[in-house]
PyMOL Python script that loads the backbone (N, CA, C, O; Angstrom):
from pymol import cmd

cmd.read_pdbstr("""\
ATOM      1  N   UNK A   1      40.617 -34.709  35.356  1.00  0.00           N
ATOM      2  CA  UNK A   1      40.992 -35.616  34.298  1.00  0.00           C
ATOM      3  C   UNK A   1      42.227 -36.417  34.693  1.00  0.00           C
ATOM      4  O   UNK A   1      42.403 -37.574  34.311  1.00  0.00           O
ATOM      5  N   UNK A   2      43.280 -35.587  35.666  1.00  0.00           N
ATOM      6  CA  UNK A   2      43.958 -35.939  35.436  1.00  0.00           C
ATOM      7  C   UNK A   2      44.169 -37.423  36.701  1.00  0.00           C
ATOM      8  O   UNK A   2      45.014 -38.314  36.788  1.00  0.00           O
ATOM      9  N   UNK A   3      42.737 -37.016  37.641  1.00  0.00           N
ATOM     10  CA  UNK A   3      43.079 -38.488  38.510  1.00  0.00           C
ATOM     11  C   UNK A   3      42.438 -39.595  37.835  1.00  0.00           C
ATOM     12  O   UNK A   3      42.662 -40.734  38.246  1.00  0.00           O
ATOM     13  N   UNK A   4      41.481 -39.358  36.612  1.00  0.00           N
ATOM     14  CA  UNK A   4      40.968 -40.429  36.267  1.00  0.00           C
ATOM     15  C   UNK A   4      41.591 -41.555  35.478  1.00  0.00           C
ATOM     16  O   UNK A   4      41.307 -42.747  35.362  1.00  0.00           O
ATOM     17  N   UNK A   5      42.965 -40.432  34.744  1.00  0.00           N
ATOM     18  CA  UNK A   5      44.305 -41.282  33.818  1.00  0.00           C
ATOM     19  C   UNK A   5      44.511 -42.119  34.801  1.00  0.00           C
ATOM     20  O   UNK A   5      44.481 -43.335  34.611  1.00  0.00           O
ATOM     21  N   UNK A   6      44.817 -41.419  36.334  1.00  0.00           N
ATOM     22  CA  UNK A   6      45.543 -42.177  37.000  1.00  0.00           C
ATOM     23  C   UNK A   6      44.937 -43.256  37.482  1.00  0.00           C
ATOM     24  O   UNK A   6      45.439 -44.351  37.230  1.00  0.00           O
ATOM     25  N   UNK A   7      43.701 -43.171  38.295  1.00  0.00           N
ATOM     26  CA  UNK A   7      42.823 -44.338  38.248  1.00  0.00           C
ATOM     27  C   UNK A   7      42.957 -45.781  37.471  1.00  0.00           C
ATOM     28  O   UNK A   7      42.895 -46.959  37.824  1.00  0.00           O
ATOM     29  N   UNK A   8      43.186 -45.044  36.156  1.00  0.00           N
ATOM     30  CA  UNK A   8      42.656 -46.354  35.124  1.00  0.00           C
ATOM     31  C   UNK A   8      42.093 -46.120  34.648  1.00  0.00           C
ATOM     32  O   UNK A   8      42.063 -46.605  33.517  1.00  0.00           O
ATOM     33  N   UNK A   9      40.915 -44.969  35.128  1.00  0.00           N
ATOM     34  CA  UNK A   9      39.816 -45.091  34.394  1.00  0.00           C
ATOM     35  C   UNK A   9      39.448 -44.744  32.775  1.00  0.00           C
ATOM     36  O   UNK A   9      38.702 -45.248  31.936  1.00  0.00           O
ATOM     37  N   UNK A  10      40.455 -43.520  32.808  1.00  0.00           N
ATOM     38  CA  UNK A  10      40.544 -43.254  31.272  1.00  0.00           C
ATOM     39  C   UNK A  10      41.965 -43.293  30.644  1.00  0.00           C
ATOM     40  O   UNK A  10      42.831 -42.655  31.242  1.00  0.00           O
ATOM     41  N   UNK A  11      42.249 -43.835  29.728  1.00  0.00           N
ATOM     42  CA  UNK A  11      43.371 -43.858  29.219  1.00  0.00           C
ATOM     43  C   UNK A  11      44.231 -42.417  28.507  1.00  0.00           C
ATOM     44  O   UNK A  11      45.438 -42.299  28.294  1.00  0.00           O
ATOM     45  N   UNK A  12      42.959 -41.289  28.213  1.00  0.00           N
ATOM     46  CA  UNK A  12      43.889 -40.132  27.417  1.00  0.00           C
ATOM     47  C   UNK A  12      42.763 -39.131  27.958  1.00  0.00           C
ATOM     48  O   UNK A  12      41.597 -39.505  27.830  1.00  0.00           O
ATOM     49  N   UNK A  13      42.953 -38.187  28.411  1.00  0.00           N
ATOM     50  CA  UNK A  13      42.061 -36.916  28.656  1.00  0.00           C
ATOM     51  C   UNK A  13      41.297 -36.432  27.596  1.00  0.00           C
ATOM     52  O   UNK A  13      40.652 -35.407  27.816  1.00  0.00           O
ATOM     53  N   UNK A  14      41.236 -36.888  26.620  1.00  0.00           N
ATOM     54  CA  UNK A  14      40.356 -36.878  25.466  1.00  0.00           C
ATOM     55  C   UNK A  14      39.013 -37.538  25.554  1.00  0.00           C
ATOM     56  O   UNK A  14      37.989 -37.103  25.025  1.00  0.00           O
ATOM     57  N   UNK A  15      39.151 -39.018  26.527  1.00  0.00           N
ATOM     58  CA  UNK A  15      38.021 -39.653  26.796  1.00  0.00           C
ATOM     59  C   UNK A  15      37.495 -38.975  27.848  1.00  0.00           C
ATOM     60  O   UNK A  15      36.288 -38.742  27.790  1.00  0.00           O
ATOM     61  N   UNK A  16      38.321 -38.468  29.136  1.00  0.00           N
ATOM     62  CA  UNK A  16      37.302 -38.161  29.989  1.00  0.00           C
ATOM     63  C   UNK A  16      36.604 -36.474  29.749  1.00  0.00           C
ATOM     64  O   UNK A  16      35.578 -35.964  30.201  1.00  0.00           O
ATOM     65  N   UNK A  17      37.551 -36.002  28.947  1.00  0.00           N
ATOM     66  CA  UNK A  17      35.932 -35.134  27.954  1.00  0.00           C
ATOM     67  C   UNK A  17      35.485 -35.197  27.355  1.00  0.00           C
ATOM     68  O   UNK A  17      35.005 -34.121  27.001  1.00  0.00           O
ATOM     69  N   UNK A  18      35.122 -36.309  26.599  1.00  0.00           N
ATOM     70  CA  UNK A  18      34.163 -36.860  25.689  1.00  0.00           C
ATOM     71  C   UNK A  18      32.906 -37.164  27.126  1.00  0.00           C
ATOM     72  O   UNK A  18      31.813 -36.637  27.331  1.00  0.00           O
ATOM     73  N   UNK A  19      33.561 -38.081  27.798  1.00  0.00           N
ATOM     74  CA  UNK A  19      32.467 -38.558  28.890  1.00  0.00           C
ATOM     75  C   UNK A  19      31.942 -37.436  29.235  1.00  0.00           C
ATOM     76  O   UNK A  19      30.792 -37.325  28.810  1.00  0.00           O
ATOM     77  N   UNK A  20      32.406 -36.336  29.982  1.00  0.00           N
ATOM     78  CA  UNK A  20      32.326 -34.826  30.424  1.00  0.00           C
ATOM     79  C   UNK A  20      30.542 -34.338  29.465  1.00  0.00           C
ATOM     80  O   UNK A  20      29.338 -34.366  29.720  1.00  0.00           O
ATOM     81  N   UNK A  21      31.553 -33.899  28.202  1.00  0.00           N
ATOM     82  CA  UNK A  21      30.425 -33.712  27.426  1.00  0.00           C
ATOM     83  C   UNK A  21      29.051 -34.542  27.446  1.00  0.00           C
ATOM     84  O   UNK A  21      27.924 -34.069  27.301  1.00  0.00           O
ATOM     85  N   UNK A  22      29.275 -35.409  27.582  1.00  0.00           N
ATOM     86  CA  UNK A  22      28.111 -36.222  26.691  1.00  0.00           C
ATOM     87  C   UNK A  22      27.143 -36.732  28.138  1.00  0.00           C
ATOM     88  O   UNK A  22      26.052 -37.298  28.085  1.00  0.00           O
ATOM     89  N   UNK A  23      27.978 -36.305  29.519  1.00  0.00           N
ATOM     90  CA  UNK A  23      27.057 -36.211  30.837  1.00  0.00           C
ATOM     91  C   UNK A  23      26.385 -35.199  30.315  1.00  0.00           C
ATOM     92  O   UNK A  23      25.242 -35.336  29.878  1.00  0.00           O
ATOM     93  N   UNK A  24      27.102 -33.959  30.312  1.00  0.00           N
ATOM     94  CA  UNK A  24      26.466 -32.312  30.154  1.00  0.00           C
ATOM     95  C   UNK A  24      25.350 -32.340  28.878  1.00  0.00           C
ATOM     96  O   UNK A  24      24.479 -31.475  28.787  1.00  0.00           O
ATOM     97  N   UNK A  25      25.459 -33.198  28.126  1.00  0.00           N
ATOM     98  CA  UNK A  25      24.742 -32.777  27.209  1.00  0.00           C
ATOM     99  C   UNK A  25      23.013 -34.020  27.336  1.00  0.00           C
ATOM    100  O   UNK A  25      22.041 -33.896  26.591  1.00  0.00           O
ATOM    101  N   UNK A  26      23.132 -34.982  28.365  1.00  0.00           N
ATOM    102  CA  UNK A  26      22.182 -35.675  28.763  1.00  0.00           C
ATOM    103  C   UNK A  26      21.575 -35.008  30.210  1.00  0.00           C
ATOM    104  O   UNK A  26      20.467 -35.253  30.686  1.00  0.00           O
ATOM    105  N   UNK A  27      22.431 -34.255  30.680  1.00  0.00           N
ATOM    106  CA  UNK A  27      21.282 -32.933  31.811  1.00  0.00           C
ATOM    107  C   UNK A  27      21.058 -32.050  31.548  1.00  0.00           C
ATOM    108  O   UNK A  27      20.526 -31.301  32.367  1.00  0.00           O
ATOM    109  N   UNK A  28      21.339 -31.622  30.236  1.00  0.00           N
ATOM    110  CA  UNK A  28      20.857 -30.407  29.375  1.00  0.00           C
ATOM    111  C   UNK A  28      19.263 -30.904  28.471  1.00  0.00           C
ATOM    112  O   UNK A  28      18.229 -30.246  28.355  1.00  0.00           O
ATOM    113  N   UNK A  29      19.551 -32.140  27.998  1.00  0.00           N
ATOM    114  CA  UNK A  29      18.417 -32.592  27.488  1.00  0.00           C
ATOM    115  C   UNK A  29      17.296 -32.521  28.559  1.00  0.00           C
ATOM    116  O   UNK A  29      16.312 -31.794  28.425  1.00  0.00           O
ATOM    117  N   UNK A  30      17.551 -33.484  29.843  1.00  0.00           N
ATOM    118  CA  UNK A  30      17.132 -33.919  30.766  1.00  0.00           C
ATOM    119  C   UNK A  30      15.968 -32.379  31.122  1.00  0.00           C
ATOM    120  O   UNK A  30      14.768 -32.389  31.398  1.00  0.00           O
ATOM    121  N   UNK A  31      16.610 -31.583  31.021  1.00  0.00           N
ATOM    122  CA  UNK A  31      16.230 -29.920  31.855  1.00  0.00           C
ATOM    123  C   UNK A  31      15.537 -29.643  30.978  1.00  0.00           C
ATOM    124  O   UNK A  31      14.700 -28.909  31.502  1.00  0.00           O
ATOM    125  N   UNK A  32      15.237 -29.760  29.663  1.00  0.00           N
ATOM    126  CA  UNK A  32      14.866 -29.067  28.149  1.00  0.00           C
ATOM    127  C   UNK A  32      13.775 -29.690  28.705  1.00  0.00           C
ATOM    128  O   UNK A  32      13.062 -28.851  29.257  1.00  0.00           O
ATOM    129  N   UNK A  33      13.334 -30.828  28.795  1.00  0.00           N
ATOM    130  CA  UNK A  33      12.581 -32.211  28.558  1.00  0.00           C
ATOM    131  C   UNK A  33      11.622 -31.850  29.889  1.00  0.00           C
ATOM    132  O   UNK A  33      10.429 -32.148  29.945  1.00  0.00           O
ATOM    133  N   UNK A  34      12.421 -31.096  31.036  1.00  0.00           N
ATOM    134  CA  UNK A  34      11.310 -30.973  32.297  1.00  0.00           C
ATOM    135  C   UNK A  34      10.914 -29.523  32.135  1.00  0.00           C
ATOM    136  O   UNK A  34       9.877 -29.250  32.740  1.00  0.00           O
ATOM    137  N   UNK A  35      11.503 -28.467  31.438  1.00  0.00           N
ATOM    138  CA  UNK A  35      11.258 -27.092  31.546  1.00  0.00           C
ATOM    139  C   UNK A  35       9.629 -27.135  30.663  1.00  0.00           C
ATOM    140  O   UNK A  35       8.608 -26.498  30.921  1.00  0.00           O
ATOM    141  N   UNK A  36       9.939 -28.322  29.374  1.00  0.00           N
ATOM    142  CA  UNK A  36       8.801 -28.171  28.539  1.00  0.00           C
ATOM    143  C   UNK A  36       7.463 -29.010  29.647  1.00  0.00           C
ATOM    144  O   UNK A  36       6.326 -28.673  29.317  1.00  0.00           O
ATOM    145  N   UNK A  37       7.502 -29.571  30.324  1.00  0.00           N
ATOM    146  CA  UNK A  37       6.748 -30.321  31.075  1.00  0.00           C
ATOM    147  C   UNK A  37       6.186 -29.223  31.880  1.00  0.00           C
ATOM    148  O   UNK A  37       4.982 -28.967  31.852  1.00  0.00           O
ATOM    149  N   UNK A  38       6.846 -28.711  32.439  1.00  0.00           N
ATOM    150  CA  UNK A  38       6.479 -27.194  33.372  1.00  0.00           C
ATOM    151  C   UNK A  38       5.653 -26.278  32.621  1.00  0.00           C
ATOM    152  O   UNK A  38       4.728 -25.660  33.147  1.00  0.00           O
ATOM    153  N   UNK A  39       6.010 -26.162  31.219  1.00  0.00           N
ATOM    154  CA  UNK A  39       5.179 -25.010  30.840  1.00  0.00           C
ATOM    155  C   UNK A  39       3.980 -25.627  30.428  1.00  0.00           C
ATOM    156  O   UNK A  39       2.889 -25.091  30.623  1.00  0.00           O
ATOM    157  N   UNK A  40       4.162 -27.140  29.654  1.00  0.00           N
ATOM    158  CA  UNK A  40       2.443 -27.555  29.753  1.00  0.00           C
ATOM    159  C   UNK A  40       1.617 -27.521  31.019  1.00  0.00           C
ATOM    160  O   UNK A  40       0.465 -27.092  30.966  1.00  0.00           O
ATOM    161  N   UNK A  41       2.126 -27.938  32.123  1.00  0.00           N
ATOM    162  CA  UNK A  41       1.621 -28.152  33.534  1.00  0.00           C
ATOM    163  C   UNK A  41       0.702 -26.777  33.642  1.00  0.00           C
ATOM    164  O   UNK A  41      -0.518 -26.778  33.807  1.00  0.00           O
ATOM    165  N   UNK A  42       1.509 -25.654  33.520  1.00  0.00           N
ATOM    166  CA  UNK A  42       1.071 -24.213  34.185  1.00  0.00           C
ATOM    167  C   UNK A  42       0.400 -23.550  32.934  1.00  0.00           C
ATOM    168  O   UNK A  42      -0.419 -22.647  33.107  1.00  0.00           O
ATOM    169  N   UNK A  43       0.750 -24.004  31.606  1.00  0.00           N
ATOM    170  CA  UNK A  43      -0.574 -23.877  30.843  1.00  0.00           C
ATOM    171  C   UNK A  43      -1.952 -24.373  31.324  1.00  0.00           C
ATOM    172  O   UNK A  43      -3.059 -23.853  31.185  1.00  0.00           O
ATOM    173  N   UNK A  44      -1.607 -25.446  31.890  1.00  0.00           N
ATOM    174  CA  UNK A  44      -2.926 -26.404  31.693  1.00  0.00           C
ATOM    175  C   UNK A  44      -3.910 -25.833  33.345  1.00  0.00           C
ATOM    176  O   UNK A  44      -5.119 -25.839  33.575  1.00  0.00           O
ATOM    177  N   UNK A  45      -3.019 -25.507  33.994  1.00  0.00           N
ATOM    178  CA  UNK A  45      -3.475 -25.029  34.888  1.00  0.00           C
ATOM    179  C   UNK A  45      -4.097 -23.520  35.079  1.00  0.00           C
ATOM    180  O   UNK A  45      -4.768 -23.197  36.059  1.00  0.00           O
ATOM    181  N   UNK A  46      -3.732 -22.552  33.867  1.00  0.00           N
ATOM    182  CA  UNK A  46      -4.014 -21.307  33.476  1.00  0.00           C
ATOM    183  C   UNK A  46      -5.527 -21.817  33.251  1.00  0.00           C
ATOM    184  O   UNK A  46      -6.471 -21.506  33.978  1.00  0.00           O
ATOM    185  N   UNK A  47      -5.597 -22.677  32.089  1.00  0.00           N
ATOM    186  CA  UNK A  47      -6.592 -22.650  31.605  1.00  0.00           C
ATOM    187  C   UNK A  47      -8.061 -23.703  32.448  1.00  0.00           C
ATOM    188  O   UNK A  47      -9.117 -24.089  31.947  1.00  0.00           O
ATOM    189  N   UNK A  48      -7.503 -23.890  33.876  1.00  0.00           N
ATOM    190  CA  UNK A  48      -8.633 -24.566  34.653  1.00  0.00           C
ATOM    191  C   UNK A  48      -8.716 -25.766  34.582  1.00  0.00           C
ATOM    192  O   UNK A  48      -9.829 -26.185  34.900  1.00  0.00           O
ATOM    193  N   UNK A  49      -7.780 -26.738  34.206  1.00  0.00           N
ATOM    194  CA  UNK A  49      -7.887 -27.915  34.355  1.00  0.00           C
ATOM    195  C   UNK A  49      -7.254 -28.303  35.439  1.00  0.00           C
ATOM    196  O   UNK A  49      -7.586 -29.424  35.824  1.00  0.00           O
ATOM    197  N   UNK A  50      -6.315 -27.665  36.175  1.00  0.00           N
ATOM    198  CA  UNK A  50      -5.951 -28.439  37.517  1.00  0.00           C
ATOM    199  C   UNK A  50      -7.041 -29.077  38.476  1.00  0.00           C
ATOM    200  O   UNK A  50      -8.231 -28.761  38.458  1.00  0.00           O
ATOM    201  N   UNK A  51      -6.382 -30.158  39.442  1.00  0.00           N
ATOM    202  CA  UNK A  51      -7.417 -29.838  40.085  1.00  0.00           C
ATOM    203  C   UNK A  51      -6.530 -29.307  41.516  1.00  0.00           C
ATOM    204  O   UNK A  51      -5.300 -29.258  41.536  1.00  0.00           O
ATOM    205  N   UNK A  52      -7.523 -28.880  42.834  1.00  0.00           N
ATOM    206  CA  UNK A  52      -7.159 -29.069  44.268  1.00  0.00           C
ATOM    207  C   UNK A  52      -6.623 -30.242  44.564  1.00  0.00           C
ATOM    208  O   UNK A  52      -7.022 -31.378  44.309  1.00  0.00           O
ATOM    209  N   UNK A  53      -5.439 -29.770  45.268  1.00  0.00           N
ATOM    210  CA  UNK A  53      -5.229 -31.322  45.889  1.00  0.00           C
ATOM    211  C   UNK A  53      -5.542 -31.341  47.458  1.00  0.00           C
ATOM    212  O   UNK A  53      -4.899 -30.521  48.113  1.00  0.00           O
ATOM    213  N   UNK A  54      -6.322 -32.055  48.065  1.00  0.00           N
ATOM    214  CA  UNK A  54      -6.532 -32.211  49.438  1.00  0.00           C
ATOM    215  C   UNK A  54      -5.944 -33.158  50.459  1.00  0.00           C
ATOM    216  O   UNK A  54      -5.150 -33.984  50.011  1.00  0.00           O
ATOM    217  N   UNK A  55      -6.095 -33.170  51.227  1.00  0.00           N
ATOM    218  CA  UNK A  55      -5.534 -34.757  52.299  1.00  0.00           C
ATOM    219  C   UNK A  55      -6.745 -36.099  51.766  1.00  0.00           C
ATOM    220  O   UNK A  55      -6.568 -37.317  51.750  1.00  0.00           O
ATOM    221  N   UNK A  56      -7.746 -35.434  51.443  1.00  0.00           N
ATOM    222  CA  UNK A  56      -8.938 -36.228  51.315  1.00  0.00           C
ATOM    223  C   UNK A  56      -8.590 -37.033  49.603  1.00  0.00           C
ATOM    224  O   UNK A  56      -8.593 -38.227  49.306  1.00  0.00           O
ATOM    225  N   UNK A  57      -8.408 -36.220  49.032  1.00  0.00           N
ATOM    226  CA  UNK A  57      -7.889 -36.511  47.272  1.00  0.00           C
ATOM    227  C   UNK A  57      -6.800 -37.345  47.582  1.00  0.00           C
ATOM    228  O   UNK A  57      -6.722 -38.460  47.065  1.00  0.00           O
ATOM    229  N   UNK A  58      -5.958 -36.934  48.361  1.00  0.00           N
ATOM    230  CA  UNK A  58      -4.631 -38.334  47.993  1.00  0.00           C
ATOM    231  C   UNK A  58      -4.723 -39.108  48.698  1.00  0.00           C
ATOM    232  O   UNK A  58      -4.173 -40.169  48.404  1.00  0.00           O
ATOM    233  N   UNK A  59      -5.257 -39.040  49.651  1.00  0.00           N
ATOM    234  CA  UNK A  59      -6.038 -40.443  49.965  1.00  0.00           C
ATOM    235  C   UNK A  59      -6.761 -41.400  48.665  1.00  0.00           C
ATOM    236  O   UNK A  59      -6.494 -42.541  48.289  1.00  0.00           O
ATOM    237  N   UNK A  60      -7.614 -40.568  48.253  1.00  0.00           N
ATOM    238  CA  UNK A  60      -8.373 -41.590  46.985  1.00  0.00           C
ATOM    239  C   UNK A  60      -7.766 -41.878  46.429  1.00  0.00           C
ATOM    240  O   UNK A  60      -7.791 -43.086  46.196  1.00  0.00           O
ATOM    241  N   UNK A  61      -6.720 -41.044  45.751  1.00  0.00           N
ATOM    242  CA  UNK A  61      -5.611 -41.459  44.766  1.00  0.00           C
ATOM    243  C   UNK A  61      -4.964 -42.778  45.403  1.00  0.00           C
ATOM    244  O   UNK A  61      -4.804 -43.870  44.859  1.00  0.00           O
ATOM    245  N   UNK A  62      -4.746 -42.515  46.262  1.00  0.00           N
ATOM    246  CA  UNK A  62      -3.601 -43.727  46.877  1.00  0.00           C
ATOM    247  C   UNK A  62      -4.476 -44.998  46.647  1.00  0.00           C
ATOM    248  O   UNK A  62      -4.129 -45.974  45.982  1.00  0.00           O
ATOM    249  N   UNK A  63      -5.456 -44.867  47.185  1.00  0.00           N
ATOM    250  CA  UNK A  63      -6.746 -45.984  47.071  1.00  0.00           C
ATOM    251  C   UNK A  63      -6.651 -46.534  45.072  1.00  0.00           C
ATOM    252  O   UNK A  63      -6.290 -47.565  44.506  1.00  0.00           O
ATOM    253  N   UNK A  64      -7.053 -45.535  44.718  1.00  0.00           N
ATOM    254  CA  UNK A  64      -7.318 -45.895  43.498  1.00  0.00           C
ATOM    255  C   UNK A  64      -6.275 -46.342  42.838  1.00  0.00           C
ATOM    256  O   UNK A  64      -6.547 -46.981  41.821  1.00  0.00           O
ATOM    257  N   UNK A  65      -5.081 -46.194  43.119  1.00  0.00           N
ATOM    258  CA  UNK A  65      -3.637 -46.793  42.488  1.00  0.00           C
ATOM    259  C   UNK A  65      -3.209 -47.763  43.104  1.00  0.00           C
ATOM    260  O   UNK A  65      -2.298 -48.359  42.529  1.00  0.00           O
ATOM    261  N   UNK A  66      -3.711 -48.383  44.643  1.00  0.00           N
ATOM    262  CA  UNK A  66      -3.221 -49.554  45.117  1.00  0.00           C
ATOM    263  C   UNK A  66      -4.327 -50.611  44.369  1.00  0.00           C
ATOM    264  O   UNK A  66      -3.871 -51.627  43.845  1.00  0.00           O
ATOM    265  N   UNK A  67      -5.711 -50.363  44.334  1.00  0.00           N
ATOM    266  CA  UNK A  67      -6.651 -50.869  43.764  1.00  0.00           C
ATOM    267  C   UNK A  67      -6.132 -51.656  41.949  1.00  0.00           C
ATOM    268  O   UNK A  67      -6.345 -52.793  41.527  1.00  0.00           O
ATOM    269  N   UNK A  68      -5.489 -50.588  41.337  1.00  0.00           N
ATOM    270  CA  UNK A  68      -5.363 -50.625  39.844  1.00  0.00           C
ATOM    271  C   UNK A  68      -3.891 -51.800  40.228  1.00  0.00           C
ATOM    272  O   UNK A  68      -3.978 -52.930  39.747  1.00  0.00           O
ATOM    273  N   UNK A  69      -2.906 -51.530  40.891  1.00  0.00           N
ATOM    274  CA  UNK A  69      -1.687 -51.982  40.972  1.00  0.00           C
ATOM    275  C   UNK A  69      -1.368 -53.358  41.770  1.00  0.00           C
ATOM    276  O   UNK A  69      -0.467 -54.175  41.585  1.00  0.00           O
ATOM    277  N   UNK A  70      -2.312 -53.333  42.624  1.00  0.00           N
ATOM    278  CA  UNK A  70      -2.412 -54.737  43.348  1.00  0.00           C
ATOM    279  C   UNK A  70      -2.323 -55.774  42.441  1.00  0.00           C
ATOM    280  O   UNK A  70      -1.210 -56.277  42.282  1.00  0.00           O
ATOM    281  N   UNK A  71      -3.514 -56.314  41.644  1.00  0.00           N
ATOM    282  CA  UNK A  71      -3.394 -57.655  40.578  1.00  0.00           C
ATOM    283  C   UNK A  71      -2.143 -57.415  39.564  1.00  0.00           C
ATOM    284  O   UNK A  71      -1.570 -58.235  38.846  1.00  0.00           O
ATOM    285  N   UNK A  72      -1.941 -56.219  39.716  1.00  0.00           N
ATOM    286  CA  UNK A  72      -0.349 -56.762  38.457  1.00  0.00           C
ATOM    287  C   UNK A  72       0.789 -56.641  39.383  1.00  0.00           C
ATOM    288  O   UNK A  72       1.808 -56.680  38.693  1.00  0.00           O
ATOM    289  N   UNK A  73       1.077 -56.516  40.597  1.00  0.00           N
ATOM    290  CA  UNK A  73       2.118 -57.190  41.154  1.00  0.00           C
ATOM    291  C   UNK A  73       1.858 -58.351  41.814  1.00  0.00           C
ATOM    292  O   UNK A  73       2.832 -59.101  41.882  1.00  0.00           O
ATOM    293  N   UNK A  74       0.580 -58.845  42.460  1.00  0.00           N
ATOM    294  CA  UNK A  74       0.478 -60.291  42.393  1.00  0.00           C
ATOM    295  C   UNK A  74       1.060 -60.934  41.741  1.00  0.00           C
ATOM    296  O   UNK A  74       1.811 -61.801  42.187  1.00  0.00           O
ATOM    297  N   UNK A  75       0.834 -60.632  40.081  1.00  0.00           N
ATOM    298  CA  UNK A  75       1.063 -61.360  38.893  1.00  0.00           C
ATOM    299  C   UNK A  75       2.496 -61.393  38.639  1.00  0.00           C
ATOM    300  O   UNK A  75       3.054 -62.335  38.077  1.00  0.00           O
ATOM    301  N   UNK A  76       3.006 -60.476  39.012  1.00  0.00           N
ATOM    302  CA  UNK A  76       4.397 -60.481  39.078  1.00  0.00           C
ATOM    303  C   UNK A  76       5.373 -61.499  39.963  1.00  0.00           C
ATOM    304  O   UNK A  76       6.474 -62.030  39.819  1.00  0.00           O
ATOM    305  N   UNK A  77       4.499 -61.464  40.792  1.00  0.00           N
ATOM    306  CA  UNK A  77       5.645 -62.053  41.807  1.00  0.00           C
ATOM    307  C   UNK A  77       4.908 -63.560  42.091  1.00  0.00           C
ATOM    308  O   UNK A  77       5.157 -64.219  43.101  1.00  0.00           O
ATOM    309  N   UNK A  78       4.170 -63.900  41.266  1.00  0.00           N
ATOM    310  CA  UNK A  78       3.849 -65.313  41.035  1.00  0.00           C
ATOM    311  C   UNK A  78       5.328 -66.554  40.443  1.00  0.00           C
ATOM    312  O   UNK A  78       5.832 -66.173  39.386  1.00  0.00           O
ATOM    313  N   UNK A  79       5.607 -67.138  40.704  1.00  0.00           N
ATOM    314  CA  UNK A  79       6.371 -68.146  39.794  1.00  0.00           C
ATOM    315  C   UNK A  79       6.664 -68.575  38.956  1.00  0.00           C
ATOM    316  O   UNK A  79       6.676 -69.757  39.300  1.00  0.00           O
ATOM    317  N   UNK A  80       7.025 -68.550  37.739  1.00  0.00           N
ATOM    318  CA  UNK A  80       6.770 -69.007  36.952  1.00  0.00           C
ATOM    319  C   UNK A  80       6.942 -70.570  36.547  1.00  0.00           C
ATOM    320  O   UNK A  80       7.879 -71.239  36.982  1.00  0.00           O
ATOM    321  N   UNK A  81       5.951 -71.092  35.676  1.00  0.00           N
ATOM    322  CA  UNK A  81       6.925 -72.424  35.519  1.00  0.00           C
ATOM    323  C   UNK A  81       7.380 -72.348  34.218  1.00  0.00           C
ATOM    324  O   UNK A  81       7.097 -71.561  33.314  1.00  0.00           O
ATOM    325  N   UNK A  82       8.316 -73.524  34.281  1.00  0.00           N
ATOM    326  CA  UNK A  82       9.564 -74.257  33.523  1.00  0.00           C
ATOM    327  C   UNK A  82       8.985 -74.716  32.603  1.00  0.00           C
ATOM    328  O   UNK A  82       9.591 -75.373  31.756  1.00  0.00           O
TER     329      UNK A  82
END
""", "prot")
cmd.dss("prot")
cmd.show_as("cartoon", "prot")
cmd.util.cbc("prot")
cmd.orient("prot")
């Protein structure tokens, strides 16, 4: 705290634990938000919906997402006019 007074950056050590907190409490969310993602994942995978992934599968994948993604970055990086 106390190099950040000096910095400039914070004017009273009150702000740079406010900042402190309110990091800690957006990678606490952040972790809540992926732990629940994890347990759907390995639910979903309990119950047989995963699939294999192969060299052969992400290949297609890759295929099938350059396929879907190609015409909308064309479109993107077209010009616009005035």
């Amino acid at each position: 705290m106390q190099r950040g007074i000096q910095s400039g950056r914070y004017t009273r050590e009150e702000d740079a634990l406010e900042e402190a907190l309110s990091l800690w409490e957006h990678i606490e969310r952040t972790r809540a938000e992926l732990l629940a993602k994890i347990e759907i994942a390995e639910a979903s995978v309990t119950r047989g919906e995963g699939i294999v992934i192969t060299p052969d599968s992400m290949r297609q994948l890759a295929d099938d997402v350059k396929t879907r993604c190609r015409p909308r970055l064309a479109a993107e990086q077209r010009p616009t006019s005035s």
